[in-house]
C-alpha positions as CSV (number, residue, x, y, z in Angstrom):
1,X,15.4,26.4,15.5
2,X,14.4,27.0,12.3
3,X,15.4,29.7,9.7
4,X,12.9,31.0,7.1
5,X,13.6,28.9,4.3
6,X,13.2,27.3,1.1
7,X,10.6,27.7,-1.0
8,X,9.5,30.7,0.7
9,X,12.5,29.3,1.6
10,X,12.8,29.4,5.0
11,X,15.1,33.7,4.7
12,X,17.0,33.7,3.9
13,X,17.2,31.2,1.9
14,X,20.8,30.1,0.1
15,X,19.4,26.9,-0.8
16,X,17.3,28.3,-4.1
17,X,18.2,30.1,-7.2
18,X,15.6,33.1,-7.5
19,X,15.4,35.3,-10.9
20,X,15.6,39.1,-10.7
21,X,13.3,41.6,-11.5
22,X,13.2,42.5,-15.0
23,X,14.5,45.7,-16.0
24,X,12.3,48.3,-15.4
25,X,9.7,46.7,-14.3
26,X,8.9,46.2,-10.1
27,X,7.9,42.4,-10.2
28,X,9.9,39.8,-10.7
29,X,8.8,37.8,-14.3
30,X,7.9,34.9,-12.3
31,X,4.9,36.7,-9.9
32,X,1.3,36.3,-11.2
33,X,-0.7,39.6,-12.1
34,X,-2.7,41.4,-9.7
35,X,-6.0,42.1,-11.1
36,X,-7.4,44.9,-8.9
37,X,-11.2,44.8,-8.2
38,X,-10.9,48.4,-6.2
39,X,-9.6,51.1,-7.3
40,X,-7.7,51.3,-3.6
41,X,-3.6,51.7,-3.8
42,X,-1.4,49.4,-1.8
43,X,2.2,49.1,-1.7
44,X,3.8,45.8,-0.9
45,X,7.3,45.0,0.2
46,X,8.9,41.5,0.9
47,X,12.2,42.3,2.9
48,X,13.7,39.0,2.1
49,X,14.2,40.9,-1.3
50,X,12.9,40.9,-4.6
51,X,12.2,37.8,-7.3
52,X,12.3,35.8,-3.7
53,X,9.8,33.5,-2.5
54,X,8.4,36.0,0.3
55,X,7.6,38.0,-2.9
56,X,6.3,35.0,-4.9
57,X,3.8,34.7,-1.5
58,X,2.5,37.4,-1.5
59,X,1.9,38.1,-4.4
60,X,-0.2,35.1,-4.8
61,X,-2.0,36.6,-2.1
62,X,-2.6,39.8,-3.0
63,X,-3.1,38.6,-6.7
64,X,-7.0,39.8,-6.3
65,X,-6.3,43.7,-5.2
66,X,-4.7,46.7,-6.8
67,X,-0.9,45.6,-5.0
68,X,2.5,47.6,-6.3
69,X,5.8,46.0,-5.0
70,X,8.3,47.8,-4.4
71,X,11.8,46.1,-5.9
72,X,13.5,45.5,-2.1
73,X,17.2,45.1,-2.2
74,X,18.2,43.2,0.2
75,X,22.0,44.9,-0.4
76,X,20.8,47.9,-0.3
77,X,18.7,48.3,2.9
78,X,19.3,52.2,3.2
79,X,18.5,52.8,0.6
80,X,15.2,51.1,0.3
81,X,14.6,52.9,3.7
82,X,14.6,55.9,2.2
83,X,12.7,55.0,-0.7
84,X,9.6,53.2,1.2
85,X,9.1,56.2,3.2
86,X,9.6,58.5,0.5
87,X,6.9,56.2,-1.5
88,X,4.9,56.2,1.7
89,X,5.1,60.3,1.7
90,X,4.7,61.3,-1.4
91,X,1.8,58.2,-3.0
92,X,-0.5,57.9,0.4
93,X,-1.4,54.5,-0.2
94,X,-4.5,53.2,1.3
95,X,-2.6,50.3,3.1
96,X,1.5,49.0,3.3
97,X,2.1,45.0,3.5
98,X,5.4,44.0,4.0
99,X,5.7,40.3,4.2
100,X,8.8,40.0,6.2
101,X,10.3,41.1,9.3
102,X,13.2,43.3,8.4
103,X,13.7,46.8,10.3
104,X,15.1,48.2,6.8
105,X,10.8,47.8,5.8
106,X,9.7,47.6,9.1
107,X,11.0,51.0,10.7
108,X,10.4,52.5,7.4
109,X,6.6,51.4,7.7
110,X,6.2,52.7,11.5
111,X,7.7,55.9,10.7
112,X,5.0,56.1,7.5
113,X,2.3,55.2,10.2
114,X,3.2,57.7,12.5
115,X,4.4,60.5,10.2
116,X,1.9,60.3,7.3
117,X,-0.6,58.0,9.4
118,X,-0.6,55.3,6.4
119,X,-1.8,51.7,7.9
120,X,-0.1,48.8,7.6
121,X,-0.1,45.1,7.5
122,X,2.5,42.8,8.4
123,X,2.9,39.0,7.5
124,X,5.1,36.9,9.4
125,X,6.4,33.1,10.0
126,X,8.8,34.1,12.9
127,X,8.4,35.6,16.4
128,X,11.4,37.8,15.2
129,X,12.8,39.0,18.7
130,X,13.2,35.2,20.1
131,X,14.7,34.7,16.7
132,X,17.3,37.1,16.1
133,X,18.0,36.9,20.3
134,X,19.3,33.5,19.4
135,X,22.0,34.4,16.8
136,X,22.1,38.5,18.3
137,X,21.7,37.0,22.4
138,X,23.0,40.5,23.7
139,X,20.3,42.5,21.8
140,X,17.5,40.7,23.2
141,X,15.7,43.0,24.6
142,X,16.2,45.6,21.1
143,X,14.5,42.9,19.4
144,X,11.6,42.2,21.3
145,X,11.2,46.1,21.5
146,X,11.0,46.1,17.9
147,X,8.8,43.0,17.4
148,X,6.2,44.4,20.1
149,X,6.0,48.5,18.3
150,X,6.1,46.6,14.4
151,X,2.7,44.4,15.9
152,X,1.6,47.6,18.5
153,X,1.6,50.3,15.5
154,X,0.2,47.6,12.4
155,X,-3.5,47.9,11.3
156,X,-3.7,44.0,10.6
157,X,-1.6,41.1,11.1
158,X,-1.3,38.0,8.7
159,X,0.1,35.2,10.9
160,X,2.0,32.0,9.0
161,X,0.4,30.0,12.1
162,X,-2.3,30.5,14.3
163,X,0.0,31.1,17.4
164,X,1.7,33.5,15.8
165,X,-1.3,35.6,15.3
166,X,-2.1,35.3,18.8
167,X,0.9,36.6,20.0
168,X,0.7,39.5,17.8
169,X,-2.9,40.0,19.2
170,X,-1.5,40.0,22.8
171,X,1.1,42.6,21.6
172,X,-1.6,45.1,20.5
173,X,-2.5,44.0,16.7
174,X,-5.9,45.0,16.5
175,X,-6.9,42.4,13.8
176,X,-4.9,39.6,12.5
177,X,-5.7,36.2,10.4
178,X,-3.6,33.2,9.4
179,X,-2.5,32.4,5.8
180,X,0.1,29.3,6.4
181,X,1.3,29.3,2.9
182,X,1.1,26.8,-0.1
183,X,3.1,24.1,-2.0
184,X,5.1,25.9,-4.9
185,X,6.6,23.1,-6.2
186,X,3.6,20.4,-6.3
187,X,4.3,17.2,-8.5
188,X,1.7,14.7,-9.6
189,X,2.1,11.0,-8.9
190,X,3.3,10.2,-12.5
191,X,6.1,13.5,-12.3
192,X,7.0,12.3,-8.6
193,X,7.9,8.9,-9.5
194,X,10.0,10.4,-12.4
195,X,11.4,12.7,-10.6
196,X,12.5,10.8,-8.0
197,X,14.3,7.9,-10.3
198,X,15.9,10.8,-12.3
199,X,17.1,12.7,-8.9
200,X,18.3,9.4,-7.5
201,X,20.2,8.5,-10.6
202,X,21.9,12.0,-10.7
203,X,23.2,11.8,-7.2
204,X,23.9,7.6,-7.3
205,X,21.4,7.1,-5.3
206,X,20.3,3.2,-5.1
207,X,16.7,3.1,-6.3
208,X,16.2,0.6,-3.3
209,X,17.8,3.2,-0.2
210,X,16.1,4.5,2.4
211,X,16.5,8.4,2.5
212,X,15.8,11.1,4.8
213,X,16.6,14.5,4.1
214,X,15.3,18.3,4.4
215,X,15.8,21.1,2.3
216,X,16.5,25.0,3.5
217,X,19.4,27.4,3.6
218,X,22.3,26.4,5.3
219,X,23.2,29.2,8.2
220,X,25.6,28.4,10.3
221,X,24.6,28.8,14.3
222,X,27.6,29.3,15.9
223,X,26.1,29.7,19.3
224,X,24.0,26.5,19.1
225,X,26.6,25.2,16.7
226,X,23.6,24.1,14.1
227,X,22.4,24.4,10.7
228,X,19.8,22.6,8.8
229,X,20.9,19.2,8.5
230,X,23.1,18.7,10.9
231,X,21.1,16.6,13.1
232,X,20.4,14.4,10.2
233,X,24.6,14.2,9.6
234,X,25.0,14.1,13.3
235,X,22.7,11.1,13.3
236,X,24.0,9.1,10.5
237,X,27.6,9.0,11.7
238,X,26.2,7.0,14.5
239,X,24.6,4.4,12.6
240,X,26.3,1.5,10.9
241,X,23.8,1.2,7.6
242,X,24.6,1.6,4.1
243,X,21.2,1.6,2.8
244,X,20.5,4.9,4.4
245,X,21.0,8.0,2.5
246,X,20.7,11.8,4.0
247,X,19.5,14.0,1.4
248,X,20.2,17.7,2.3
249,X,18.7,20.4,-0.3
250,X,20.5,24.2,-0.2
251,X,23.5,26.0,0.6
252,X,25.1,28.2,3.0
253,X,28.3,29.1,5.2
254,X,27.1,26.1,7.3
255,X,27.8,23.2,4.2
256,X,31.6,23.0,5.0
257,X,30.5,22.5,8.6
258,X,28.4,19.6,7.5
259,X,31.2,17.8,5.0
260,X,33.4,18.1,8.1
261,X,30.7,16.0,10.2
262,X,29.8,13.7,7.6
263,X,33.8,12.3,6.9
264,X,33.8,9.5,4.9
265,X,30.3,9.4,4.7
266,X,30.6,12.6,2.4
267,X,29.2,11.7,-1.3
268,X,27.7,8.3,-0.5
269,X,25.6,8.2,2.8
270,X,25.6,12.3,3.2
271,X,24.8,13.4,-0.1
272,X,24.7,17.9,-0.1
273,X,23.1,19.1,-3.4
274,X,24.1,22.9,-2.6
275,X,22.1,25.2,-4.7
276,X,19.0,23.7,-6.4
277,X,16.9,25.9,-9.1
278,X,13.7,27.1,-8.1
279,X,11.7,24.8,-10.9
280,X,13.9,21.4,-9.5
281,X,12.7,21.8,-5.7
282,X,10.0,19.6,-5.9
283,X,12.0,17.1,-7.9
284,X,14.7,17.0,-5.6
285,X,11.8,16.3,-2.6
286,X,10.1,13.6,-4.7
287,X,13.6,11.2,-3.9
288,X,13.2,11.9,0.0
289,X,11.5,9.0,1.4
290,X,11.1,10.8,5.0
291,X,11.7,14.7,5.3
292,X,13.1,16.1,8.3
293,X,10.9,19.4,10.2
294,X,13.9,20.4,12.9
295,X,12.6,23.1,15.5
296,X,13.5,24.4,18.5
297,X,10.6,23.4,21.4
298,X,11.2,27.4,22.8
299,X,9.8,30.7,21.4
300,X,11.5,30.5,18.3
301,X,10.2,27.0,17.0
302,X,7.0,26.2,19.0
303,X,5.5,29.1,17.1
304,X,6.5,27.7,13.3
305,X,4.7,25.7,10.6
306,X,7.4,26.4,8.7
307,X,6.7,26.3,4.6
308,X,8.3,23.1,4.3
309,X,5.3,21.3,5.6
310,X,3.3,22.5,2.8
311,X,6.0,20.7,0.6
312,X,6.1,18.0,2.2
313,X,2.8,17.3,2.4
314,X,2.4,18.1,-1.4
315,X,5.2,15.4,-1.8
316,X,3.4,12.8,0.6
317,X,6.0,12.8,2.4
318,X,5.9,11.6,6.0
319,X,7.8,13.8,8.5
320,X,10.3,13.5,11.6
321,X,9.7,16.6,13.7
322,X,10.2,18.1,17.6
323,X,7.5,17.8,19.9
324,X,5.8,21.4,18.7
325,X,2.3,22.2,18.6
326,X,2.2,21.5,15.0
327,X,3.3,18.1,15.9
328,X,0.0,17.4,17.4
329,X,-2.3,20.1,15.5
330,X,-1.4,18.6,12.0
331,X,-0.7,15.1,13.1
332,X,-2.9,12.2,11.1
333,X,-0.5,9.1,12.0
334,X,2.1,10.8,9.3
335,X,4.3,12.2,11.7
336,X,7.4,10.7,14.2
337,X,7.6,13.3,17.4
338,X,11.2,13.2,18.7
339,X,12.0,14.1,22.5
340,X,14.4,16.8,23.2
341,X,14.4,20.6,23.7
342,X,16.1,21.3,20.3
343,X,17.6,20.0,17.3
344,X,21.1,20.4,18.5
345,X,20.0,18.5,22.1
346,X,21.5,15.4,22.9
347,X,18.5,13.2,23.6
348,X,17.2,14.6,20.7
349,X,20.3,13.5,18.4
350,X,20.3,10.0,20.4
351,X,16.8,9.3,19.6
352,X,16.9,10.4,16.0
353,X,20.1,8.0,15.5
354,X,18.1,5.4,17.1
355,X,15.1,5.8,15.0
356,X,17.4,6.0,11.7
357,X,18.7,2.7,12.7
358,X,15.2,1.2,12.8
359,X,13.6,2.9,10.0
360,X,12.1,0.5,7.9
361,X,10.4,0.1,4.2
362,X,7.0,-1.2,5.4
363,X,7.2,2.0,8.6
364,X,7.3,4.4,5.6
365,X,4.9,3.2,3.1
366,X,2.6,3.1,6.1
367,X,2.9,6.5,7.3
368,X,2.9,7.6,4.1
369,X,-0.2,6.5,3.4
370,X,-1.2,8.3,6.2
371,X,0.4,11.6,4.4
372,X,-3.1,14.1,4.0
373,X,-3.8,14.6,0.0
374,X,-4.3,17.9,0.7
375,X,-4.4,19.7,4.2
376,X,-7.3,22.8,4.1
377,X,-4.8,24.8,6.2
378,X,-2.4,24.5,2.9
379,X,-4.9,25.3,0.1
380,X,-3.9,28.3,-2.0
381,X,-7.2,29.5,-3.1
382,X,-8.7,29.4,0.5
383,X,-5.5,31.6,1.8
384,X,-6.2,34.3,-1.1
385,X,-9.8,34.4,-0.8
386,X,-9.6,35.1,3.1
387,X,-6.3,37.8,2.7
388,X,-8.3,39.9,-0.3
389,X,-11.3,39.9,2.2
390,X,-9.3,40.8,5.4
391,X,-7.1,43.8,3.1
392,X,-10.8,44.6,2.0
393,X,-11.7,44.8,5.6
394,X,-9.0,46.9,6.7
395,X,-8.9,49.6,3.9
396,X,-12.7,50.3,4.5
397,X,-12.3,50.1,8.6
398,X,-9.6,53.0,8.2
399,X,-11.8,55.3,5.5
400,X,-14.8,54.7,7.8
């Protein structure tokens, strides 16, 4: 089971400093431009909040149309319920996006739709009711009420995989498309391999150590008893090698969790960086020699990419992951499938320790080598130049 994380981050994610908006204005300094070609209005909101990597996203998508964002506090959700709709009142937009899942945005957009009959589109990497049934399990059936009206009422939906565009087509979406996301933190050969001896030699790190690590925010599960990382942890105390190093990237409630799992192998074989700045994430992947992908094999995790595989793959880094249908969609040779329902499954954990214990130099340069330059699903330009044609789409379906 995965949480939003990282880089989009992921959700959500406590791993990643963000910057904030700058006063007055209603994007963060960091977003690109738009540079509208149409003189249509659209209003965009990214529930995991403002000056976050959602945000970042989108904008990159909707960098080619006339998009506002709307400065969404994350501490404040009442408030921005009230202003969203007001917005939505009073400005008519042509179109809404909200990137995100949040029922602050996402009630506030249905209410728009059937109030002031303003269209929206929402972009998602999460089948949200499976996914807030796991930490929420007695409000189940409230969240997959709300995830089936949010796809039912939307104009368009933009899907972080292809499954999850289908399932928001079976739930009544009348047009949807997949935009899978992008590395933000791409390296070059010559910064990876100084970034990873400067990252090594800040965490005492031996040059020569085998690492494996993952980066995302730490949330504890306390039903499943999981967070990012854990399995890794979970693993290691189980194998007898000191040339192997787990590398975990971000923060969260569930990091004293994990320094009570590691023990003594807390600060030499379990190293936690806690919160990494934004413009060091790719640095901090450059020293992982093997990065870890954990989902669930149920409705949560089947249906994930996850933007850490865009990472990864921008940091060649060959990937341990569940047996998902990304496992075997994506899967050039670069990839080691573990068995197991979940993360936090016993065979799974077994396995993974087992495989750790193995792992050698010569396995990893060869998968590795087998790590795609570039994947087409994961190409920036591609994403943008299919979103601004499918917004285009929309806004002239609804004035039709």
């Amino acid at each position: 089971m995965d949480e939003a994380v990282a880089y989009r981050a992921d959700e959500k994610d406590g791993g990643i400093e963000r910057s904030s908006p700058s006063e007055g204005s209603n994007r963060s300094p960091s977003l690109p431009s738009s540079t509208p070609n149409r003189e249509s209005k659209i209003l965009a909101i990214a529930t995991q909040g403002s000056g976050g990597s959602d945000e970042a996203r989108m904008a990159r998508l909707l960098e080619r149309t006339k998009a506002r964002f709307y400065p969404f506090d994350r501490s404040a959700k009442k408030r921005c319920f009230r202003e969203i709709l007001g917005s939505i009142k009073n400005d008519r937009p042509d179109l809404v996006v909200m990137e995100g899942t949040g029922t602050a945005g996402g009630v506030a957009i249905m209410l728009g739709k059937l109030l002031y009959g303003v269209p929206y589109v929402v972009s998602s990497g999460d089948a949200v009711g499976p996914f807030l049934a796991s930490f929420h399990p007695l409000f189940k059936s409230v969240f997959n009420l709300y995830e089936r009206l949010l796809c039912r009422y939307a104009a368009g939906f933009i899907g972080w995989t292809p499954y999850l565009v289908g399932r928001a087509l079976t739930f009544g979406t009348p047009r949807a498309m997949t935009a899978p996301g992008f590395s933000l933190s791409r390296r070059d050969p010559k910064e990876q391999t100084e970034a990873r001896r400067t990252i090594r030699k800040r965490l005492g790190i031996a040059p020569e150590a085998i690492v494996v690590g993952v980066a995302g925010s730490l949330r504890w599960n306390r039903r499943y008893g999981y967070c990012y990382g854990s399995e890794l942890v979970k693993a290691l105390v189980r194998v007898d090698r000191p040339d192997l190093v787990v590398l975990i990237i971000g923060s969260g409630d569930g990091r004293t969790k994990l320094e009570e799992i590691a023990g003594s192998a807390l600060g030499s074989r379990c190293i936690l960086t806690g919160q990494v700045p934004w413009n060091e994430v790719g640095d901090y992947l450059a020293a992982i020699d093997v990065g870890s992908l954990p989902q669930s094999v149920d409705q949560v995790g089947s249906f994930r990419f996850t933007t850490k595989i865009a990472e990864y793959v921008a940091a060649g880094m060959p990937i341990i992951v569940n047996q998902i249908p990304l496992a075997y969609d994506l899967d050039t040779g670069w990839m080691w499938r573990m068995p197991g329902e979940s993360p936090w499954d016993e065979r799974f954990l077994a396995a993974l320790a087992e495989f750790l214990r193995k792992l050698t130099r010569d396995e990893i340069d060869r998968r590795r080598a087998l790590v795609p330059a570039d994947l087409p699903e994961f190409d920036a330009e591609r994403q943008i130049d299919r979103v601004t044609a499918f917004i285009q789409d929309l806004i002239e379906n609804q004035n039709a």
